[in-house]
N, C-alpha and C positions, 0 to 999 in steps of 0.2 A: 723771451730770448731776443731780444733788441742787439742790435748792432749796429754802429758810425761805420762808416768809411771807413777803409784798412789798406794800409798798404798791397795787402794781396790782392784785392777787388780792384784797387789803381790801375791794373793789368787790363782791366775788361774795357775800362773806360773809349778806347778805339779800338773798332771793330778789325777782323783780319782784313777788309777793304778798304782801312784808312779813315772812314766814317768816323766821326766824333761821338758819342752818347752821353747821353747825360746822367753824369755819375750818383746824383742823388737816387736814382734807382738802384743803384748797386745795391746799396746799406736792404734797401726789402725785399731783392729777391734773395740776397744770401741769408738773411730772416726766417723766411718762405722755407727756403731749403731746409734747413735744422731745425722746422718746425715740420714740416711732412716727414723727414728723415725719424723723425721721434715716434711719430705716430703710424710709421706702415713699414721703416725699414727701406735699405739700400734699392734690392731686388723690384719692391711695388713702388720705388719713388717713380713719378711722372714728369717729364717739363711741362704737361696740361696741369698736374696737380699746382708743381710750383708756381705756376703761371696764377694760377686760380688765386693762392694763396698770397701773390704778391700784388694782387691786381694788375696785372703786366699781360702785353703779348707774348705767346710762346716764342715769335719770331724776334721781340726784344731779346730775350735770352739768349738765343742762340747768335746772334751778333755780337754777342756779349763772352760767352764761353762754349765752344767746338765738339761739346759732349758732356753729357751726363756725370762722367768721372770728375773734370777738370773743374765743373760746377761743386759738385758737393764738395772735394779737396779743399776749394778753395773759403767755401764758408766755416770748414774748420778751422783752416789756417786763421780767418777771421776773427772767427771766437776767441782762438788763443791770442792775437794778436790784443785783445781788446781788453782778458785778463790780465797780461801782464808779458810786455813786446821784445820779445829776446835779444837784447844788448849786450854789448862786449864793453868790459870799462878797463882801463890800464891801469891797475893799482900799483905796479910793483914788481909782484911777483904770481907765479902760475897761483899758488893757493889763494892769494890774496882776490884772482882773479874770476879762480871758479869759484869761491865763496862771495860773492858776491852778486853772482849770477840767483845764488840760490836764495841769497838774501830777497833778490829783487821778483824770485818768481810765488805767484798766488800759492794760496791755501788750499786746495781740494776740499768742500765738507759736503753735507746732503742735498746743497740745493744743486750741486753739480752732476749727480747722479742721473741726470738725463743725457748729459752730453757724455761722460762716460760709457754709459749703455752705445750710444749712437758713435763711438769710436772701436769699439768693443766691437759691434755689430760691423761697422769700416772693415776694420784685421782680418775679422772670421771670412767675410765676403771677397776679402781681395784674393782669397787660398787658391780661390778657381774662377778669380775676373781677372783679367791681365791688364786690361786699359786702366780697374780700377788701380792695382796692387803698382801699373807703372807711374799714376799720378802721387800715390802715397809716396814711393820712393822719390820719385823728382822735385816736388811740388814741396809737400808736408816735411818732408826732414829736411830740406835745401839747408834753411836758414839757421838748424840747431848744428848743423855740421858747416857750416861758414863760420859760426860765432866762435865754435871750438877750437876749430884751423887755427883762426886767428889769434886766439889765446895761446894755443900750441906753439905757432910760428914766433909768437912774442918772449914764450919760456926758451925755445930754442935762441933767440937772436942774445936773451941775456945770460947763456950760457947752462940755461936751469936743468933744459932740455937734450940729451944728445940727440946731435943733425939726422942721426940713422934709425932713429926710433918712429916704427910706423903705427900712429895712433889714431890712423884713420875711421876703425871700426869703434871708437870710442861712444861717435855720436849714437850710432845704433846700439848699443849695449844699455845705454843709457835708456835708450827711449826704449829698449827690449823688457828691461827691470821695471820700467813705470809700467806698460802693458800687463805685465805678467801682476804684478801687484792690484790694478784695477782687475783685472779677472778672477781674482782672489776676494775682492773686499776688500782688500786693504786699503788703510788712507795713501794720499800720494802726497807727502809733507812736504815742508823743510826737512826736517828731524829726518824721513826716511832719503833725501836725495843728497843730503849734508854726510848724510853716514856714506854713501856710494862716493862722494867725490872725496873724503878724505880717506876710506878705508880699502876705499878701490882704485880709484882713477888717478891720484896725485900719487900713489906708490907705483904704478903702473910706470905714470909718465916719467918719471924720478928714478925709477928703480932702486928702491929704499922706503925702508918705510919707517925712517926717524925721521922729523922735521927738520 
């Protein structure tokens, strides 16, 4: 579970004292992280462990990221950054738009099944963490709900959309279906998020559900 530098790790790069660090460390303690996270779980992860694992100071870390919570968010955010970097493209029109999103996002198959479990494991733990469940909201969904807005606000400006239509909870529904489906077994395709944005989300936004 190797990881480059990600946008989200960019964040760590200057400490909250203004301190420069050196970003090439990033890519292995977020490494570190979703490799202890696999093998002990949320609750027994350490920053001695990740520290161990990354060959790093504990004290680098924390220069780096302000808590335990902020650290692990962010190496997931990593991951998925590194599958497949949630962009917005202006085809047209809203279908044209969220199909395209779906075009561009990976495959789910068996060799993913570790980071699934260790996202799975994320959810379950955030029920009674707060610091965790507030970094998940903030951090982890930001960027699928900026991508959305923006596709939203672009159906709205070309008339697709009416101005009054609040489809803010969209992004979480979205990512509520893909959870509930990994906790299922089930795969998390194309096929299964292509069916959600034409069957559900474009009638939704639309209010109609003829093309």
């Amino acid at each position: 579970m190797t990881l480059p530098q990600s946008e989200a790790s960019k964040s760590a790069q200057t400490n909250r004292r203004g301190r420069h660090l050196d970003p090439t460390r990033d890519a292995a303690i977020l490494n570190a992280v979703l490799e202890v996270l696999a093998e002990r779980g949320y609750d027994r992860l350490t920053m001695d462990a990740v520290a161990t694992h990354a060959h790093a100071g504990k004290g680098a870390i924390y220069r780096r990221w302000p808590s335990k919570a902020a650290l692990v968010v962010d190496a997931v955010i990593s991951w998925r950054e590194t599958r497949a970097p949630v962009v917005s493209r202006d085809t047209g029109s809203l279908r044209g738009d969220l199909n395209a999103l779906v075009d561009a996002m990976p495959e789910f198959g068996d060799g993913d099944q570790e980071m699934i479990d260790v996202i799975l494991g994320l959810v379950t733990t955030a029920r009674s963490d707060e610091k965790l469940a507030s970094a998940i909201n903030s951090n982890m969904m930001e960027r699928p709900r900026e991508v959305l807005s923006e596709l939203f606000a672009r159906a709205v400006a070309r008339g697709e959309v009416p101005a009054t239509r609040d489809l803010s909870l969209v992004p979480d529904m979205i990512m509520g279906l893909n959870i509930l489906f990994m906790a299922l077994g089930r795969p998390i395709n194309r096929t299964h998020v292509r069916r959600v944005v034409n069957d559900v989300v474009i009638p939704l936004a639309l209010g109609r559900t003829d093309d």
